[in-house]
N, C-alpha and C positions, 0 to 999 in steps of 0.2 A: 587406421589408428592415427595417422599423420594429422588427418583431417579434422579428427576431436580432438585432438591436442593443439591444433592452430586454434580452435573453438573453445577450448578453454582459457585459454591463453591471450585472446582477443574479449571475451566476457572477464577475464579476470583481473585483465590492465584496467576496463569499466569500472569493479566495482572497487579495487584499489583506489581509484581519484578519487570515488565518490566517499572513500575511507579516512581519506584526506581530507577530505572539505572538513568532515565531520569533526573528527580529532581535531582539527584546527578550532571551528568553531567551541567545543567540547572545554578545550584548554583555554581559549580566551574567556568564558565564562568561571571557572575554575580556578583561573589565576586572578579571576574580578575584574579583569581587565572589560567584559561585560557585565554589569550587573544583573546576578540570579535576575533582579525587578524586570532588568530589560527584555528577558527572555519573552517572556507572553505578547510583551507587544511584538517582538519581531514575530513570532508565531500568528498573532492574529492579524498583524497586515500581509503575511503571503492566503491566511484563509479566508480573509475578508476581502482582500482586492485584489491580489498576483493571480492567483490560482484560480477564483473565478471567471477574470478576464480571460486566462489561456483557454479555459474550457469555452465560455461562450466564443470568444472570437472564432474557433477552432472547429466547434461544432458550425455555426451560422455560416463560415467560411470555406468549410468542406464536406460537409453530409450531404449526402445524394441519397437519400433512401430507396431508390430507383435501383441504384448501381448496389447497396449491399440490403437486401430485403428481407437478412435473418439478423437486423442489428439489433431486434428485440432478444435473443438468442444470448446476446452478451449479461444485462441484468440478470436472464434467470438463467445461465451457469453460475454465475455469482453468487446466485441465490444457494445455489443444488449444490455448489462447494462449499460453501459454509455450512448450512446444513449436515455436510458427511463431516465434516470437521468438529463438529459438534459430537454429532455420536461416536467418532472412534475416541474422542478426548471423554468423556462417559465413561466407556468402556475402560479406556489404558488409566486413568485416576479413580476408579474404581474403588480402590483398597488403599486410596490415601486416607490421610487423616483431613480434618475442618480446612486447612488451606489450601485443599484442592478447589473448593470455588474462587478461589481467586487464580489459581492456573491455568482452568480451562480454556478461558479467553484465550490469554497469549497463546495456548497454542494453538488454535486453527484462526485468530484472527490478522491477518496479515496488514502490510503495511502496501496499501492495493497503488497509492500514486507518488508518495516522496520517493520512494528508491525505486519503484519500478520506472517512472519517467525517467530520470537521468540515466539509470542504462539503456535505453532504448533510443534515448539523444545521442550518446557517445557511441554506440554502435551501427545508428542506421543511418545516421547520414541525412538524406533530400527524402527519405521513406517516414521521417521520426515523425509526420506531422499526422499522417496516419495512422501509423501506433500510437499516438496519441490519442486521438479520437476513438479506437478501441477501446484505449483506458479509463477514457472519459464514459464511455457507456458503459463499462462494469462497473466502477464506481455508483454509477447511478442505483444501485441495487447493493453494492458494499458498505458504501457511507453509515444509509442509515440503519443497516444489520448491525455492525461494528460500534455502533452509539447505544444502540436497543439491548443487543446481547450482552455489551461489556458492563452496561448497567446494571445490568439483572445477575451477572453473575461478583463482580465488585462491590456493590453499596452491601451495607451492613441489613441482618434480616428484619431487625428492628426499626431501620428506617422505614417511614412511612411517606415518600416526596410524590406533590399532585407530578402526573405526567404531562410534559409541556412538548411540543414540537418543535420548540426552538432549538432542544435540544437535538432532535433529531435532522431536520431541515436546514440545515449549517447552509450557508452561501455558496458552497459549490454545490451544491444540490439546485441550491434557487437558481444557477446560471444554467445548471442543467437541462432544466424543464422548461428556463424561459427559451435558452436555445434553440430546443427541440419542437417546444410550439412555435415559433417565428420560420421554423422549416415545413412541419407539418402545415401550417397553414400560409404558405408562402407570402406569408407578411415580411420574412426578411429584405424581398425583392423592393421593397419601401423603405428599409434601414437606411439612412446616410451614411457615404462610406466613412466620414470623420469619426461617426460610432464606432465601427467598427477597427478602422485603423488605431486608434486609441485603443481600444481592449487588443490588439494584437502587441502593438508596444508595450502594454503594461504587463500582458502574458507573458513577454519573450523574459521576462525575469525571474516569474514562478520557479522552474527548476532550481536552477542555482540559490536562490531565496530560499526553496525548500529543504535544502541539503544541509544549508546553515542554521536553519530553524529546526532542524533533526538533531545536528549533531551539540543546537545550543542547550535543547530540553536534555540532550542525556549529560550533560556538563554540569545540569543542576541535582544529577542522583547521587545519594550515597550508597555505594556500591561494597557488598560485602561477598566477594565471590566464594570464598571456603564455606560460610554457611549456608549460602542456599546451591550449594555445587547437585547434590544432591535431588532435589524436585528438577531443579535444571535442567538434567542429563534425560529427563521422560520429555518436559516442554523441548528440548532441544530436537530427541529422538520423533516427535510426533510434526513441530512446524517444518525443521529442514529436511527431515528424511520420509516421513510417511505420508504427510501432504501432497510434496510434488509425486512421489511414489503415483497415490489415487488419482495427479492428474496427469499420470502419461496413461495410466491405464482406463481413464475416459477418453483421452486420447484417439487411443486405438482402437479403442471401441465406436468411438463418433467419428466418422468422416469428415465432418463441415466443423469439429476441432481445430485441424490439419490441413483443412483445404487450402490456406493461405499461408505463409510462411511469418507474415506481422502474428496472424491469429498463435501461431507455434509457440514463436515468442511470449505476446503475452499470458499465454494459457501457464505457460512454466515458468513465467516468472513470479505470476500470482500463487502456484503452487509452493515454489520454493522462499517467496519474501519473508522475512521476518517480521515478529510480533508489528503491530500497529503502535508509534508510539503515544497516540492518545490514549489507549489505554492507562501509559503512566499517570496522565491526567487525571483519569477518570478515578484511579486508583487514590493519588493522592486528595481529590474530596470526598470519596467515600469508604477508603479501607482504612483500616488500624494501620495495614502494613505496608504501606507504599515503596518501602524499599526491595521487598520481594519481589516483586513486579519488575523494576526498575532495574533490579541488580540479573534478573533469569531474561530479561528483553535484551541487555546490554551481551551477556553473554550470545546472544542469538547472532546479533549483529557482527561480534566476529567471530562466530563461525562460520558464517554466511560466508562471508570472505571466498573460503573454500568451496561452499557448496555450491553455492547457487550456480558458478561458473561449470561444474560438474554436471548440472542438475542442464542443465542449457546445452552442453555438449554434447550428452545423452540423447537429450531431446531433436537435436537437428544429427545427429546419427541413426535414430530411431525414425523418423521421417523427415529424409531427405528434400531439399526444399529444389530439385535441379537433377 
């Protein structure tokens, strides 16, 4: 019991800081002291250039595919969790009324790399570059679910928009695949290392970038907690609690889940993350109600607070990594 409570309590200092960047950033937007305008740019240079670099640097720098030869294994759990996320949200919204299509997203679509990276930084240490590159391959199969799905379940039914890739192909995507071919076809071993030194210094900013460009976009919500308390408490019930729930019990049903203790981590923190905050995005060009979205996401984020560290403590009690 000692042992999950040092394990709470070490995930929980994590996600505390990372609570703090946010609310910081959150309120300097809030108080104007950023301007709402400035928000998207700072959003799109960690997605246009921080967060690429970290992934390509990261990947071309450190994938062996020799040494882990199930890392195709990481996209399609990605896949296969989303997927089950999908149908128990079916199921549990059921018997809503019309704005249950806009519920469903948030809740099995997680926020697969701004807050799962920074915990994974604050707690691993000289291991973080690793869990990394975990991240970086689930993603690879999350991104453009999380763009595809949120779409389809957000835009109005009347809307009729051509389907473009741009949308879905977002820049850490493109660093993804350029990565991964330049290893696959051992063309990296031709990179000059200034290429690459260059993407790792620009990487080493992403996180921290990310956390403030998190907590800048929920700084621009209007947030109405009493009225949508309500659809809330099922989005709440179904992301922080039933999610990671399905993914201890793949878990322990998958051996090569658990074979590695990075893997542990991020299989439970992808379970237990909170909504994706592009969605709010996504909401705001094509819902009526954007602040529904905004206000039941917000909500998630601090309940996570509690959970997730729970949710992690459990999880390295449940299989011990020693």
């Amino acid at each position: 019991m000692s042992s999950l409570l040092e394990q709470f309590l070490t995930v929980f200092e994590a996600v505390v800081q990372i609570g703090l960047v946010v609310l910081f950033a959150s309120l300097l937007v809030r108080r104007n002291v950023i301007p709402k305008t400035g928000v998207k740019l700072i959003s799109d240079t960690v997605i246009t250039v921080f967060l690429p670099c970290l992934i390509f640097s990261n990947i071309v720098g450190r994938f062996e595919p020799s040494e882990f030869s199930y890392w195709w294994a990481l996209p399609l759990s990605a896949t296969l969790i989303t997927i089950a996320g999908w149908g128990i949200s079916t199921a549990l919204f059921a018997r809503m009324g019309p704005e249950k299509r806009e519920l469903k997203p948030v809740a099995f679509l997680q926020n697969a790399g701004y807050f799962v990276l920074p915990i994974g930084q604050m707690m691993l240490g000289g291991e973080f570059e690793q869990f990394a590159l975990y991240v970086f391959l689930y993603i690879l199969a999350n991104n453009p679910l999380l763009w595809l799905i949120g779409k389809h379940f957000l835009r109005k039914r009347e809307q009729d928009e051509v389907f473009q890739w741009s949308q879905v192909l977002s820049p850490p995507i493109y660093a993804n695949i350029i990565a991964l071919f330049l290893v696959a076809t051992g063309a990296r071993a031709y990179l000059p290392d200034v290429v690459l030194n260059t993407a790792t210094f620009l990487g080493e900013g992403a996180v921290p970038l990310g956390i403030f460009a998190l907590g800048a976009t929920l700084g621009t919500l209007d947030i109405d907690l009493r009225r949508y308390l309500k659809p809330g408490i099922l989005v709440l019930l179904q992301k922080l609690f039933i999610m990671p729930l399905v993914v201890l019990g793949a878990m322990a049903l998958i051996p090569w889940m658990r074979s590695d203790p990075l893997l542990v981590l991020l299989f439970v923190l992808q379970g237990a993350s909170p909504p994706a905050t592009s969605l709010i995005l996504q909401s705001k060009s094509y819902s009526d109600d954007s602040e529904r979205v905004g206000t039941i996401t917000v909500m998630c984020y601090i309940v996570c607070v509690i959970s997730i560290p729970f949710w992690v403590g459990l999880a390295e009690a449940l299989f011990p990594t020693s």
